[in-house]
mmCIF file of the C-alpha atoms, coordinates in Angstrom:
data_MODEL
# 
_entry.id   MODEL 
# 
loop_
_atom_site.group_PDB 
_atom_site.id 
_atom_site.type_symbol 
_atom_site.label_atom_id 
_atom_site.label_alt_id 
_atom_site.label_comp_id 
_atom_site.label_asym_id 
_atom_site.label_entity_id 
_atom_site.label_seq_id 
_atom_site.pdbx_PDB_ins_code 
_atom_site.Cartn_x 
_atom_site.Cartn_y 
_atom_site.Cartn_z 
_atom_site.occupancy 
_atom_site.B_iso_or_equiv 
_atom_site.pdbx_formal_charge 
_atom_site.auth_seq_id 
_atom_site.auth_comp_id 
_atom_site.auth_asym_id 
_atom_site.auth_atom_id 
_atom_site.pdbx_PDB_model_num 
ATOM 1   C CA . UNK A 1 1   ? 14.274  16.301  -22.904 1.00 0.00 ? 1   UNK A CA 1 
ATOM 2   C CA . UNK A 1 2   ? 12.237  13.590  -24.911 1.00 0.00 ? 2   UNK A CA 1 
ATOM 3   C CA . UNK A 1 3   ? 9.388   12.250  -23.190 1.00 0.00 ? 3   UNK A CA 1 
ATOM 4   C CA . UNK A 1 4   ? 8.798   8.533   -24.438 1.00 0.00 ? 4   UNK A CA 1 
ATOM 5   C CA . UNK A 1 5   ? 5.412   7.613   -24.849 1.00 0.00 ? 5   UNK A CA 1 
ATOM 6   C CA . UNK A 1 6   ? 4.738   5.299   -22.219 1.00 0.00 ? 6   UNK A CA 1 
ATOM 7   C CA . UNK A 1 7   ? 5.586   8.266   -19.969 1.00 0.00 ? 7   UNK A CA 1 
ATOM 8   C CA . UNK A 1 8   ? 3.015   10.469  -21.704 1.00 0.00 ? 8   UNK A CA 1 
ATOM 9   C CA . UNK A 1 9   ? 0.391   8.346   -21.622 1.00 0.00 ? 9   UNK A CA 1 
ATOM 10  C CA . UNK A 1 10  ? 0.708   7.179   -17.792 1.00 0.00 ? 10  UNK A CA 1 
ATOM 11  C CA . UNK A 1 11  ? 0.328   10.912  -16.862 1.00 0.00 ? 11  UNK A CA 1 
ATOM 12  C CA . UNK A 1 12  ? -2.645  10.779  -18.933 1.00 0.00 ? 12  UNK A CA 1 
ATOM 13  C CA . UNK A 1 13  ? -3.853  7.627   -16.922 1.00 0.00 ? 13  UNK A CA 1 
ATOM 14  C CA . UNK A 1 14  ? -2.981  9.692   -14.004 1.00 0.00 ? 14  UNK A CA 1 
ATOM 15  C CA . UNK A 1 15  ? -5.058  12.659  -15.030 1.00 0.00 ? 15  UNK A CA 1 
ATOM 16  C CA . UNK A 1 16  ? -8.221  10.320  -16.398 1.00 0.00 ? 16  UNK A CA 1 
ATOM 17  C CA . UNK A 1 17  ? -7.826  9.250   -12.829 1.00 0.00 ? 17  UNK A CA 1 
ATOM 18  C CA . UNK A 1 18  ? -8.742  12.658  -11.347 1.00 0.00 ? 18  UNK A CA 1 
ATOM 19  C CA . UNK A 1 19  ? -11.650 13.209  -13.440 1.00 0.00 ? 19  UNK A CA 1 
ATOM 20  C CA . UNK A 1 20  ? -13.096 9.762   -12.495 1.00 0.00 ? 20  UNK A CA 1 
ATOM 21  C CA . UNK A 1 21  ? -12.951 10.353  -8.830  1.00 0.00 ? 21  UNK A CA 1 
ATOM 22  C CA . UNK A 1 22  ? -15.669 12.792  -9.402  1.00 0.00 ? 22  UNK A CA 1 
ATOM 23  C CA . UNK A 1 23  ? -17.981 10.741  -11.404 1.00 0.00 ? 23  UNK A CA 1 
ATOM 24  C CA . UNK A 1 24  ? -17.612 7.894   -8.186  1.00 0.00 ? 24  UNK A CA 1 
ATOM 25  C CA . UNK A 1 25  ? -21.333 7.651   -7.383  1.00 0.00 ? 25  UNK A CA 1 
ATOM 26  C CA . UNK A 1 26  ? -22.245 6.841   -10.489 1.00 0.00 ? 26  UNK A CA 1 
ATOM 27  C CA . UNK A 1 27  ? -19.845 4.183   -11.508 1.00 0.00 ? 27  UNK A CA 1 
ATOM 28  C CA . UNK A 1 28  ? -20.382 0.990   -9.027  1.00 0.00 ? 28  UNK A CA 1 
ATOM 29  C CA . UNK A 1 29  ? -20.229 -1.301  -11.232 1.00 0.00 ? 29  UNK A CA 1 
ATOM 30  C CA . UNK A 1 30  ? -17.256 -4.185  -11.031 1.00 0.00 ? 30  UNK A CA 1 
ATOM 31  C CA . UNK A 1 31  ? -14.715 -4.547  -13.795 1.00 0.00 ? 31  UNK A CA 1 
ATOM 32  C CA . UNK A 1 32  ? -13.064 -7.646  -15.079 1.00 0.00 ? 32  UNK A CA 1 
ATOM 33  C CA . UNK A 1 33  ? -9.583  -7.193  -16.222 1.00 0.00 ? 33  UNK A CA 1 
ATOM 34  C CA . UNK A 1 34  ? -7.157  -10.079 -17.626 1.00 0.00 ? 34  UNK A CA 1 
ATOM 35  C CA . UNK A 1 35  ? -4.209  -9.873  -19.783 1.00 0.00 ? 35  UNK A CA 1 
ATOM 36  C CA . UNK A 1 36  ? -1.274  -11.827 -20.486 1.00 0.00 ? 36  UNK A CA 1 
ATOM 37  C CA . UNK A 1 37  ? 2.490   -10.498 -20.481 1.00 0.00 ? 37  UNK A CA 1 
ATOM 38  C CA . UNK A 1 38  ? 5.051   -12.434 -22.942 1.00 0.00 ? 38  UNK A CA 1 
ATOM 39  C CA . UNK A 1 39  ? 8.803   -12.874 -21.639 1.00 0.00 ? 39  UNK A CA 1 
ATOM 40  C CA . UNK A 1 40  ? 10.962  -11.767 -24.254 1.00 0.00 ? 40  UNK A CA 1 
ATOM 41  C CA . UNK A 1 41  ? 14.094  -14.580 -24.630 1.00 0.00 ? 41  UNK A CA 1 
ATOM 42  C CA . UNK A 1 42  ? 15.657  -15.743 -21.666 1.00 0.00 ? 42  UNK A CA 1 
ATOM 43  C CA . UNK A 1 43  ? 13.512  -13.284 -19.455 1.00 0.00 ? 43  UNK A CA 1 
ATOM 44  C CA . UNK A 1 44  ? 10.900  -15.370 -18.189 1.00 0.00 ? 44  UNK A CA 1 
ATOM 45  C CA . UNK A 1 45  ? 12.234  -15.676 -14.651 1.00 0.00 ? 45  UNK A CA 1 
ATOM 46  C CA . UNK A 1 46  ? 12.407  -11.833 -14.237 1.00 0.00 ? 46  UNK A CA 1 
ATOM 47  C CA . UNK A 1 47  ? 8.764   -11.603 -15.658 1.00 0.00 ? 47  UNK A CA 1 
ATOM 48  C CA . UNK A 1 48  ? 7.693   -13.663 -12.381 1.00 0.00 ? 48  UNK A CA 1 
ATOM 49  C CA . UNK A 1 49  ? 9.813   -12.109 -10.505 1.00 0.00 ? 49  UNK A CA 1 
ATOM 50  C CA . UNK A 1 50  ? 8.479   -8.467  -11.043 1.00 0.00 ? 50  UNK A CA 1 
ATOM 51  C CA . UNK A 1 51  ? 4.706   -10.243 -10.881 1.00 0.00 ? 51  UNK A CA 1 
ATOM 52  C CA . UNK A 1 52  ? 5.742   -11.406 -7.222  1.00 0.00 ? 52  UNK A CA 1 
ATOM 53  C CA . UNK A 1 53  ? 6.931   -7.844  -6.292  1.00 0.00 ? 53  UNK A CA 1 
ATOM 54  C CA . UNK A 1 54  ? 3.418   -6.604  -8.280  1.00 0.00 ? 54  UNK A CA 1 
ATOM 55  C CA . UNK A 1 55  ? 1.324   -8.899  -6.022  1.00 0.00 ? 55  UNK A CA 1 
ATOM 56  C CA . UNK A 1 56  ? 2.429   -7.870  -3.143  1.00 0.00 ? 56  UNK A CA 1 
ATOM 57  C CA . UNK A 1 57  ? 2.165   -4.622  -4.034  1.00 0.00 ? 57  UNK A CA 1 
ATOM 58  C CA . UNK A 1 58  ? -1.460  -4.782  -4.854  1.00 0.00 ? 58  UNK A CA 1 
ATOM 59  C CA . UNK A 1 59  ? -2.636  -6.902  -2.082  1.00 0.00 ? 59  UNK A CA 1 
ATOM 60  C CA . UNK A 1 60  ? -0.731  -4.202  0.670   1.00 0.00 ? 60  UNK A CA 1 
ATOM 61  C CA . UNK A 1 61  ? -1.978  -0.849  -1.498  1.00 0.00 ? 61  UNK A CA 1 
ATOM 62  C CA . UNK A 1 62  ? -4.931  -1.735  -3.857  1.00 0.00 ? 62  UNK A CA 1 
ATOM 63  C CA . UNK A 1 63  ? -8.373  -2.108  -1.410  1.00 0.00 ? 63  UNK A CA 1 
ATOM 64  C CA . UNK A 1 64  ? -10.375 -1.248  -4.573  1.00 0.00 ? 64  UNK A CA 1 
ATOM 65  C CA . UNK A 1 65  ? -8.686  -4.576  -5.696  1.00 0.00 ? 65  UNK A CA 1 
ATOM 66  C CA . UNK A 1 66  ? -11.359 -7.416  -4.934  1.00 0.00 ? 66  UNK A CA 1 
ATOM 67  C CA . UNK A 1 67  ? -9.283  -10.084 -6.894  1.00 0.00 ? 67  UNK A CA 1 
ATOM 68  C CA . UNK A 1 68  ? -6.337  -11.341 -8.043  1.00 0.00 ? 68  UNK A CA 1 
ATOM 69  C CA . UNK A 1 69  ? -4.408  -14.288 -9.384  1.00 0.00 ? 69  UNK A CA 1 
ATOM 70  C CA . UNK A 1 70  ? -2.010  -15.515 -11.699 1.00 0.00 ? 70  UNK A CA 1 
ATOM 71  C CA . UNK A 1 71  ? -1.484  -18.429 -13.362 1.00 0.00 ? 71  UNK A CA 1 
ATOM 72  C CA . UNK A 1 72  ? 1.864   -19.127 -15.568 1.00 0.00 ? 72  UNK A CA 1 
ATOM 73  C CA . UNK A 1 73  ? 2.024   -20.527 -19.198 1.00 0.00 ? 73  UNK A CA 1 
ATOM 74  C CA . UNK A 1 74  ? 3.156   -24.306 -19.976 1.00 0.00 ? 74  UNK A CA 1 
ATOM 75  C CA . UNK A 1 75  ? 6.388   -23.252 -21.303 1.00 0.00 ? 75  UNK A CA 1 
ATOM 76  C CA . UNK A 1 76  ? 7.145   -20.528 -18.518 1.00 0.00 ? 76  UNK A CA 1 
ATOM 77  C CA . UNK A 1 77  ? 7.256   -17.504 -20.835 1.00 0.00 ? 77  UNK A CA 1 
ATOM 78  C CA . UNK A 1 78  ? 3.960   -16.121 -20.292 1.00 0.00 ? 78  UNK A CA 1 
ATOM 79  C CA . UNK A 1 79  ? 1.685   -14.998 -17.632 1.00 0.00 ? 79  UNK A CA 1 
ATOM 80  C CA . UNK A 1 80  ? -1.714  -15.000 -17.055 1.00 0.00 ? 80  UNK A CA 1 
ATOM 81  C CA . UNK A 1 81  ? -3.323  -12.311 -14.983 1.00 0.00 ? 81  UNK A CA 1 
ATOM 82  C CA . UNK A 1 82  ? -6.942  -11.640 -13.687 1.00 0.00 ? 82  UNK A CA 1 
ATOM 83  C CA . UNK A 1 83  ? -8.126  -8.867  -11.978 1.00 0.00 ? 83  UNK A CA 1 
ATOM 84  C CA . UNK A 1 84  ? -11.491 -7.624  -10.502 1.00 0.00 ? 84  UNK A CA 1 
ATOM 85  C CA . UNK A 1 85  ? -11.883 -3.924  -9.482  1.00 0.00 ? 85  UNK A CA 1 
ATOM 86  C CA . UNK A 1 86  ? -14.980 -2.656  -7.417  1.00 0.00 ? 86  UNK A CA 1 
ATOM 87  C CA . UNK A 1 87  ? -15.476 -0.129  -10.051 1.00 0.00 ? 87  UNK A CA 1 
ATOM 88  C CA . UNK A 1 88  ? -14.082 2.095   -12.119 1.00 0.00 ? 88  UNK A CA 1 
ATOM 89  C CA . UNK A 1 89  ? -12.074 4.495   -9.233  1.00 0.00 ? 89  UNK A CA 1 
ATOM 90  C CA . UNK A 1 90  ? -10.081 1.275   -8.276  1.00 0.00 ? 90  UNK A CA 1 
ATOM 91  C CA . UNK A 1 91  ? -9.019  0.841   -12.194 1.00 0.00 ? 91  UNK A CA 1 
ATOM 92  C CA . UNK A 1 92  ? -8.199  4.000   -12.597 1.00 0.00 ? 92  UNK A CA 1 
ATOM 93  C CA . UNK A 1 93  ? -5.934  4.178   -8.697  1.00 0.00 ? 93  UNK A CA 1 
ATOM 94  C CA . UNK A 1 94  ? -4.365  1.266   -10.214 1.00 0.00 ? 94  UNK A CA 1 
ATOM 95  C CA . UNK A 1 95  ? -3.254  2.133   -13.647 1.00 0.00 ? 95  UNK A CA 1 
ATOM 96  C CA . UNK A 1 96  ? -2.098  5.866   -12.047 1.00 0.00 ? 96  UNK A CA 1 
ATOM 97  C CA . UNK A 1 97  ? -0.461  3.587   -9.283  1.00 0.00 ? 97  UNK A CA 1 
ATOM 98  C CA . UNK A 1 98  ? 1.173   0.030   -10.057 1.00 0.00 ? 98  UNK A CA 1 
ATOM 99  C CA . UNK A 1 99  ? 0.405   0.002   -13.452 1.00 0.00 ? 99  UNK A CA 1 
ATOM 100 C CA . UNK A 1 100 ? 2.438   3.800   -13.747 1.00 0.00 ? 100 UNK A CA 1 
ATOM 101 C CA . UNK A 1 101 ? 5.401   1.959   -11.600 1.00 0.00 ? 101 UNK A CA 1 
ATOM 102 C CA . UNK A 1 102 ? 5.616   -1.271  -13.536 1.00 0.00 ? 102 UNK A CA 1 
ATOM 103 C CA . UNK A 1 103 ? 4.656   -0.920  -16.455 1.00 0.00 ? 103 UNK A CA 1 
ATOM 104 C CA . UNK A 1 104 ? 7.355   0.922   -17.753 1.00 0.00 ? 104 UNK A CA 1 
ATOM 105 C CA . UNK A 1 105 ? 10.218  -1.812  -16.831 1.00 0.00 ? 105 UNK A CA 1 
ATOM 106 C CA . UNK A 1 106 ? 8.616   -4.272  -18.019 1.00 0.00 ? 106 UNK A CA 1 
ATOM 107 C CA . UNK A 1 107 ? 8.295   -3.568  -21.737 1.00 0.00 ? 107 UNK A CA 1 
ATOM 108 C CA . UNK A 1 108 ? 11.800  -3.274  -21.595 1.00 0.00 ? 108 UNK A CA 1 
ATOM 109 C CA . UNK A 1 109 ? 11.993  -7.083  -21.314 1.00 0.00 ? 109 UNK A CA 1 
ATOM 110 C CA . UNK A 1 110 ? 8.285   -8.426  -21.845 1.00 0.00 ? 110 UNK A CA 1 
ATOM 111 C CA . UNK A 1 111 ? 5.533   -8.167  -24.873 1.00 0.00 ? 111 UNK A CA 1 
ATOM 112 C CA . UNK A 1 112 ? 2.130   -6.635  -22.840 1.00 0.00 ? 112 UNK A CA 1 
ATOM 113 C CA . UNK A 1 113 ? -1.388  -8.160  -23.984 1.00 0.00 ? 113 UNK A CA 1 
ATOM 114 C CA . UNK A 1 114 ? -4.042  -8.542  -25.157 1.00 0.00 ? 114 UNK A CA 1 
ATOM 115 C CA . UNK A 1 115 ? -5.559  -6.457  -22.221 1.00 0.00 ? 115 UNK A CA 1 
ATOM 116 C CA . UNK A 1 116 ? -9.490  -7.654  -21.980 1.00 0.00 ? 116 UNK A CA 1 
ATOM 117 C CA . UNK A 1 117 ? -11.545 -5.113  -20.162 1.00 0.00 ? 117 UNK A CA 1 
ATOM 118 C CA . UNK A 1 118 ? -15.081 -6.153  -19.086 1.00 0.00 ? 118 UNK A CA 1 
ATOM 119 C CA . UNK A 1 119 ? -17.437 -3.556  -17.527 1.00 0.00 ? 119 UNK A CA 1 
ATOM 120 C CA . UNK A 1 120 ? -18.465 -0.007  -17.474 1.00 0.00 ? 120 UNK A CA 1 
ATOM 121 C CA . UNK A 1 121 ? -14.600 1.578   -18.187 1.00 0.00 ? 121 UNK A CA 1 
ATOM 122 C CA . UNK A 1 122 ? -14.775 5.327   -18.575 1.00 0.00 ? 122 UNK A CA 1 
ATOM 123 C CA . UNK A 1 123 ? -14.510 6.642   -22.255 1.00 0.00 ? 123 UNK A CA 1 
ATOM 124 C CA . UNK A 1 124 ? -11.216 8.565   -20.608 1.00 0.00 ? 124 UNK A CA 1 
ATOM 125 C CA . UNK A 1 125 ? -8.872  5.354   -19.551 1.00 0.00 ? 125 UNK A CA 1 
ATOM 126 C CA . UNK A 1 126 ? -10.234 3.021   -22.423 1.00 0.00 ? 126 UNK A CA 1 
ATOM 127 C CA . UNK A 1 127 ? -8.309  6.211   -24.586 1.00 0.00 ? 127 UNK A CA 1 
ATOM 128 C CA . UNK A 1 128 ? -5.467  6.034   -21.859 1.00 0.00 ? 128 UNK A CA 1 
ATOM 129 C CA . UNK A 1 129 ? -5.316  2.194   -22.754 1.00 0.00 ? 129 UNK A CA 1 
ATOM 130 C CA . UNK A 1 130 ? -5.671  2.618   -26.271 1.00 0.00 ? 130 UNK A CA 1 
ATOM 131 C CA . UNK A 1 131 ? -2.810  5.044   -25.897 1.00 0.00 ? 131 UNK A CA 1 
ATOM 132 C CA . UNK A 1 132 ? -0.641  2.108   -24.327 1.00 0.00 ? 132 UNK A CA 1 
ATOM 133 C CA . UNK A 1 133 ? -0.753  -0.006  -27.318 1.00 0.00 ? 133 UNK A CA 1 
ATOM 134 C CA . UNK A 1 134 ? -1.587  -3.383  -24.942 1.00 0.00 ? 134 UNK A CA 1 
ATOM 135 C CA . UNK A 1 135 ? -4.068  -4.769  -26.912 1.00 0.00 ? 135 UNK A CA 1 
ATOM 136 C CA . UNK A 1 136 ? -6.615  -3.414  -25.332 1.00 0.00 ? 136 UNK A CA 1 
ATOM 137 C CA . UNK A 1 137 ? -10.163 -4.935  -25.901 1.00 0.00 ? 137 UNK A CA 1 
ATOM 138 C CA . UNK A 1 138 ? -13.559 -3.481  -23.982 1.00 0.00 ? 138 UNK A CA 1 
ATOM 139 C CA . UNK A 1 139 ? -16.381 -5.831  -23.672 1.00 0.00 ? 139 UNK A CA 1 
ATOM 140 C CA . UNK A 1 140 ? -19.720 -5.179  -21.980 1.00 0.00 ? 140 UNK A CA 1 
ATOM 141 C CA . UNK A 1 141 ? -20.880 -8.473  -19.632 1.00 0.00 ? 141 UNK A CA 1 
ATOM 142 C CA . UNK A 1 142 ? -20.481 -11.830 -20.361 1.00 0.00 ? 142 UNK A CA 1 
ATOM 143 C CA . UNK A 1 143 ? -23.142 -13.894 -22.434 1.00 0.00 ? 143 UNK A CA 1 
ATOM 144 C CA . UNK A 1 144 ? -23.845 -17.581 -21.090 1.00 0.00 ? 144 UNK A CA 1 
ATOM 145 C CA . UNK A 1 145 ? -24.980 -19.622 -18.406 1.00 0.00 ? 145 UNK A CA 1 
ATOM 146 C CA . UNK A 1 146 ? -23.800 -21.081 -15.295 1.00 0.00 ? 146 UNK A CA 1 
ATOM 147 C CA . UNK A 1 147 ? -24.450 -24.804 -13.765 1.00 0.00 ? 147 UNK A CA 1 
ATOM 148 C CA . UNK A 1 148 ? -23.833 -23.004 -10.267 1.00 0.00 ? 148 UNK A CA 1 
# 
């Protein structure tokens, strides 16, 4: 039996996961997490489809989840998500959890990233991520200003 690579690396998500539990009182810090999935042709109606079923999802299972919303390109094939975790235990819950459920459909009929990670992400699921080929990109915090 032939394990495909997706596979691998969401047991290693799942296994980064266990290792960050322990390291929980030292990682408080929020991360930022937004990423964009492409519809491949004529699948843009499934891709927000499966994004319905994911919200729901999170919203019911995810408490480590602070935020979430989505927003849906001009032309319908690509989605915009945004994501805040309370820190780096609710990442890692949810790429062991929905991201280990979902992801693997929906390469089969959508193009993932880039995935844009901002915060203190553990050396062990930035590799996991890496290992996912999404595009993934790790920034520390955001430069600017606010008129707040």
């Amino acid at each position: 039996m032939t394990v495909s690579p997706i596979k691998s690396t969401l047991a290693a998500i799942a296994i980064a996961a266990a290792a960050t539990t322990s390291i929980a009182e030292t990682a408080s810090s929020e991360i930022d997490l937004t990423y964009v999935w492409t519809a491949h042709d004529g699948q843009a109606e499934r891709l927000v489809a499966t994004y319905d079923a994911v919200g729901d999802m999170l919203e019911a299972h995810e408490p480590g989840l602070l935020f979430y919303e989505i927003a849906i390109s001009e032309n319908g094939n690509q989605i915009v998500i945004r994501e805040v975790f309370e820190d780096s235990d609710a990442l890692a819950f949810h790429l062991s959890e929905t991201a280990a459920k979902f992801f693997p459909p929906l390469v089969e009929f959508a193009t993932p990233g880039p995935f844009i990670f901002r915060g203190d992400v553990p050396e062990d699921l930035k590799a996991a991520a890496y290992q996912m080929n999404m595009g993934a990109i790790f920034t520390g915090d955001w430069d600017g200003f606010s008129r707040n």
